[in-house]
C-alpha positions in Angstrom: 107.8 151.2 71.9 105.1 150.9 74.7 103.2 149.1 72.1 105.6 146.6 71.7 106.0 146.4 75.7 102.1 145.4 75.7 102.2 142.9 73.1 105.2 140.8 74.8 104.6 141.9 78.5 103.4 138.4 78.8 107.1 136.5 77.7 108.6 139.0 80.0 106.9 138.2 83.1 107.4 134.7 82.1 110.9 134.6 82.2 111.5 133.9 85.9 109.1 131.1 85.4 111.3 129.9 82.4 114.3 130.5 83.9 113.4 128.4 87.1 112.3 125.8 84.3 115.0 125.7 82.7 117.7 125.2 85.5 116.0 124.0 88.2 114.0 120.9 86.6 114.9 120.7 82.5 118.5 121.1 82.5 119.1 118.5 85.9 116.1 116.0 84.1 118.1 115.9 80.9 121.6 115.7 83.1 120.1 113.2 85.1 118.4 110.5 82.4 122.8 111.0 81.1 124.2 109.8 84.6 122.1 107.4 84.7 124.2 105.6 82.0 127.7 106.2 83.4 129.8 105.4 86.8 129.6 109.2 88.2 130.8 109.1 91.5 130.8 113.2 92.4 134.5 113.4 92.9 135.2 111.9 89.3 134.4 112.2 85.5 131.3 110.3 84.7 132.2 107.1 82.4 129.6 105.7 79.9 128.8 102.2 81.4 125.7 101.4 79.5 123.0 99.6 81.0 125.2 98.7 83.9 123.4 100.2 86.3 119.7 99.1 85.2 121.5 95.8 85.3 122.7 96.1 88.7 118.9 97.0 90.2 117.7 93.7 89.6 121.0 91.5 90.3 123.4 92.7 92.6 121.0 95.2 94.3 119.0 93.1 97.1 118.0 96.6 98.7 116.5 97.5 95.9 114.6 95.0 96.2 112.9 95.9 99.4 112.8 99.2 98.7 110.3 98.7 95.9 108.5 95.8 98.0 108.1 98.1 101.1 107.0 101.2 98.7 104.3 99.0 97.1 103.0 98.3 100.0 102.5 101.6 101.2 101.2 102.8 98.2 98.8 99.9 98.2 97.7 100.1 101.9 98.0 104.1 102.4 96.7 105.4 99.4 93.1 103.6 99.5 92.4 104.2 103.3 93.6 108.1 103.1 91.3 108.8 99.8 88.8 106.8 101.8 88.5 108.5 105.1 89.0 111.7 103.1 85.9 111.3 101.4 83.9 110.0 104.0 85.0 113.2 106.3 84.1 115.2 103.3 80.5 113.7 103.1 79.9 114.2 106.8 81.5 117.7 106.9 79.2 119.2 103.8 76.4 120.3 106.2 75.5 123.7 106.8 75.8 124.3 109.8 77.8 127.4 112.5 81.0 127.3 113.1 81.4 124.4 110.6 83.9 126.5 108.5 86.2 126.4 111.6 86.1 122.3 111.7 86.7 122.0 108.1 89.9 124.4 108.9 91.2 122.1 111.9 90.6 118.5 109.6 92.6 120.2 106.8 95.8 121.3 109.5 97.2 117.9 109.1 97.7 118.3 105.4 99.5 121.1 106.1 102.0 119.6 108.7 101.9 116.1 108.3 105.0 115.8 105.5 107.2 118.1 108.3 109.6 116.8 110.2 108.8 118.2 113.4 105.5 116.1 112.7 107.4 113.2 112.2 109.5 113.6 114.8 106.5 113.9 117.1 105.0 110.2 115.6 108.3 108.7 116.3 107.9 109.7 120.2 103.9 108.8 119.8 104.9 104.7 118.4 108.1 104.9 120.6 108.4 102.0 123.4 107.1 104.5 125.6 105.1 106.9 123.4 101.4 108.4 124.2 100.0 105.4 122.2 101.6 102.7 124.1 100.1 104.5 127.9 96.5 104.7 126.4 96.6 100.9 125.4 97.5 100.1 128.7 95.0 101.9 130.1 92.3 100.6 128.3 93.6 97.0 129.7 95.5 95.8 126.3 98.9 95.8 128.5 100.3 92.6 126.5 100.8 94.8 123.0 101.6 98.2 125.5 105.9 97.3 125.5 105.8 97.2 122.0 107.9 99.8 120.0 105.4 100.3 117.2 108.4 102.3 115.0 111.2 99.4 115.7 109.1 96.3 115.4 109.7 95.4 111.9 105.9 94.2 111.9 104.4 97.2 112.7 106.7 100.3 111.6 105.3 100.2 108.2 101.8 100.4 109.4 102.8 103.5 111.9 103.9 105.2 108.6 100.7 104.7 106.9 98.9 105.9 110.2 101.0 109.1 109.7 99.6 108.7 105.5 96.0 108.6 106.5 96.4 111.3 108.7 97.3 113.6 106.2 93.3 113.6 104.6 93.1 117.1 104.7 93.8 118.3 101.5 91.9 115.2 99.7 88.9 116.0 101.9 89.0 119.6 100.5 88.8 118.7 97.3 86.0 116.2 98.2 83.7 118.3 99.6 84.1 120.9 97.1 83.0 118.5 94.3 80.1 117.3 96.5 78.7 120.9 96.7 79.0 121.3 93.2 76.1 118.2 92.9 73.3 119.4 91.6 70.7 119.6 94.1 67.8 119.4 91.6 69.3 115.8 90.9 69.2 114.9 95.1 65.7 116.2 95.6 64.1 114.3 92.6 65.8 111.3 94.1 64.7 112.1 97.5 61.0 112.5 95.9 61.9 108.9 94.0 62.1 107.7 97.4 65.6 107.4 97.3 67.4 107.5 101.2 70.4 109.3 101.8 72.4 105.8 101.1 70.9 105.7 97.8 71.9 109.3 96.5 75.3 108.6 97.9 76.5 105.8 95.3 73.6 106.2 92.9 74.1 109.8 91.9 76.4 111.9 94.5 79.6 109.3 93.7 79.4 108.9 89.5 79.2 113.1 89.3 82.1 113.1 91.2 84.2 110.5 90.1 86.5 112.4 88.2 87.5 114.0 91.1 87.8 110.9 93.0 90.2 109.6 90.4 92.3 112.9 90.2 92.9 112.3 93.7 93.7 109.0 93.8 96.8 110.1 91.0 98.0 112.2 93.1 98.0 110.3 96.3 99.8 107.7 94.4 102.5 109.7 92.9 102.3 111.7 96.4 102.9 108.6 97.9 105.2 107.1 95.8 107.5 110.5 96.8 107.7 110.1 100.4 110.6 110.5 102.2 110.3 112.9 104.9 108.6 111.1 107.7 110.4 107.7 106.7 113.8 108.9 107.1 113.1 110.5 110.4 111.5 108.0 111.8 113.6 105.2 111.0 116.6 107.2 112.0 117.9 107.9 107.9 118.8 104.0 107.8 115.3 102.0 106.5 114.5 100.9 110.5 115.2 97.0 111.4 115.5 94.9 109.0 115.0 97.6 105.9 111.1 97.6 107.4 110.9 101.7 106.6 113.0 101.5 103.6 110.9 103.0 101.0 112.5 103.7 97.4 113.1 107.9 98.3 115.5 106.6 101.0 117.6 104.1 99.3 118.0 106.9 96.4 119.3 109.4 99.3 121.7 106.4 100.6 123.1 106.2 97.2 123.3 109.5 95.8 124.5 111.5 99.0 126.0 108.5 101.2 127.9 106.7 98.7 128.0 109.0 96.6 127.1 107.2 93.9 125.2 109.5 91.4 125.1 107.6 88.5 123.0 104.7 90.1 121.1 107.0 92.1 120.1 108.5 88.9 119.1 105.0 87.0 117.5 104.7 90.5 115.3 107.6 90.1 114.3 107.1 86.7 113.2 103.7 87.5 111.0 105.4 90.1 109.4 107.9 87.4 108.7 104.5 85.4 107.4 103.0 88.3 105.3 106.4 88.9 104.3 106.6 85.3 102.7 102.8 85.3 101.2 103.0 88.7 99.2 106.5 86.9 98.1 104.9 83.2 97.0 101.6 85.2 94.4 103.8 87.5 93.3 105.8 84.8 92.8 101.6 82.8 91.0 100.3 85.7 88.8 103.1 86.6 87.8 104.2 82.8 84.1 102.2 83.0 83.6 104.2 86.4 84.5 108.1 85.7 81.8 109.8 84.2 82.5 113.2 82.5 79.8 115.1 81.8 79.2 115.4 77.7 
């Protein structure tokens, strides 16, 4: 008996795993991908309606349509500035030197807090008409753009939430840096001997050994990204902000699925988004293949 407890201890410890599997993500992916063909409105029986609702997102649908224009965008704009200043505070934080463990630990806090909604709650006060941001540009004399709520303005709210993006490098950076110590230093010092400056080792030797990194976080940023909801819907009040400026796709999902009640769509919504997802991931991995090296 014990022996047969040893050989399928493994299965058993698995089944909360498979359980959670099971009825948390399988059961509602597979229940989901259905609605998305019917009327389902919560309080009734779903109704096969075919393609209706695929139809719907690209006639009928005009927030739809900025939802996916204004998620682009972020994903666009955000995504290559955050894995940017990521790795650039990763290169200037692998040094070796006291009490640098503690600065790494304070850059990587915003990672932690930045998708809460206290956080976001705290930007929309920062942007607000008269937020911390809009007293320091009047100080430094730029008083024309200080009566400007950065939030509201439909040509600047997007660009506060991608502030709010890039400021969640944290867990990027981490990643970063731990990649960079992993270069070989045999590889720096015979360029350093070569005559190579510190520029030189950077995109000649340090950047190619770690580009596979730099490519697994740039998928996840984008699918990270492409997720967000949080700080939109607080800071644009649940409603997409003026003129559907903060209306990224998450929201308009929400809108549908919880304020119309409209699961059915909401569903053909999502899995439009896991396409969306899904192309956004097999282009990077296309346009990055002739500049990822993996080591034979």
């Amino acid at each position: 008996m014990s022996k047969l407890l040893n050989k399928h201890a493994g299965y058993v410890f698995l089944i909360p795993w498979l359980l959670g599997f099971l009825l948390l993500t399988l059961i509602p992916l597979v229940l989901s991908f259905y609605y998305s063909f019917t009327d389902f409105l919560m309080i009734d029986e779903p109704h096969f309606v075919g393609l209706d609702n695929y139809i719907r997102m690209f006639t009928t649908d005009f927030h739809f349509r900025d939802a996916v224009r204004v998620t682009l965008l972020y994903v666009f704009i955000s995504v290559p500035l955050q894995i940017f200043a990521s790795l650039v505070l990763a290169f200037i934080l692998n040094k070796s030197v006291p009490g640098l463990a503690g600065i790494r630990a304070a850059f990587y806090v915003p990672s932690l807090l930045g998708g809460s909604v206290a956080v976001a709650i705290l930007w929309r006060q920062i942007f607000g008409t008269n937020g911390i941001f809009n007293v320091l540009l009047y100080s430094i004399g730029l008083e024309q753009f200080s009566g400007i709520s950065w939030i509201a303005d439909p040509r600047y709210a997007l660009g506060s939430l991608v502030v709010l993006r890039v400021w969640q490098f944290g867990s990027p950076m981490i990643i970063f840096l731990a990649a960079i110590k992993q270069v070989p230093t045999s590889y720096l010092e015979a360029a350093t001997v070569d005559g190579a400056n510190s520029f030189t080792r950077i995109v000649k030797i340090i950047l190619p050994l770690i580009s596979p990194i730099i490519l697994f976080n740039l998928v996840m940023q984008i699918i990270s990204a492409f997720r967000v909801f949080t700080e939109a819907f607080v800071i644009s009040g649940g409603d997409g902000g003026v003129m559907n400026s903060l209306l990224v796709y998450t929201i308009h999902i929400y809108n549908i699925g919880f304020r119309q009640m409209r699961m059915g769509y909401a569903s053909a919504l999502s899995w439009f988004l896991v396409l969306m997802v899904a192309v956004f991931t097999v282009l990077a991995f296309i346009m990055t293949k002739k500049h990822v090296h993996y080591d034979e």
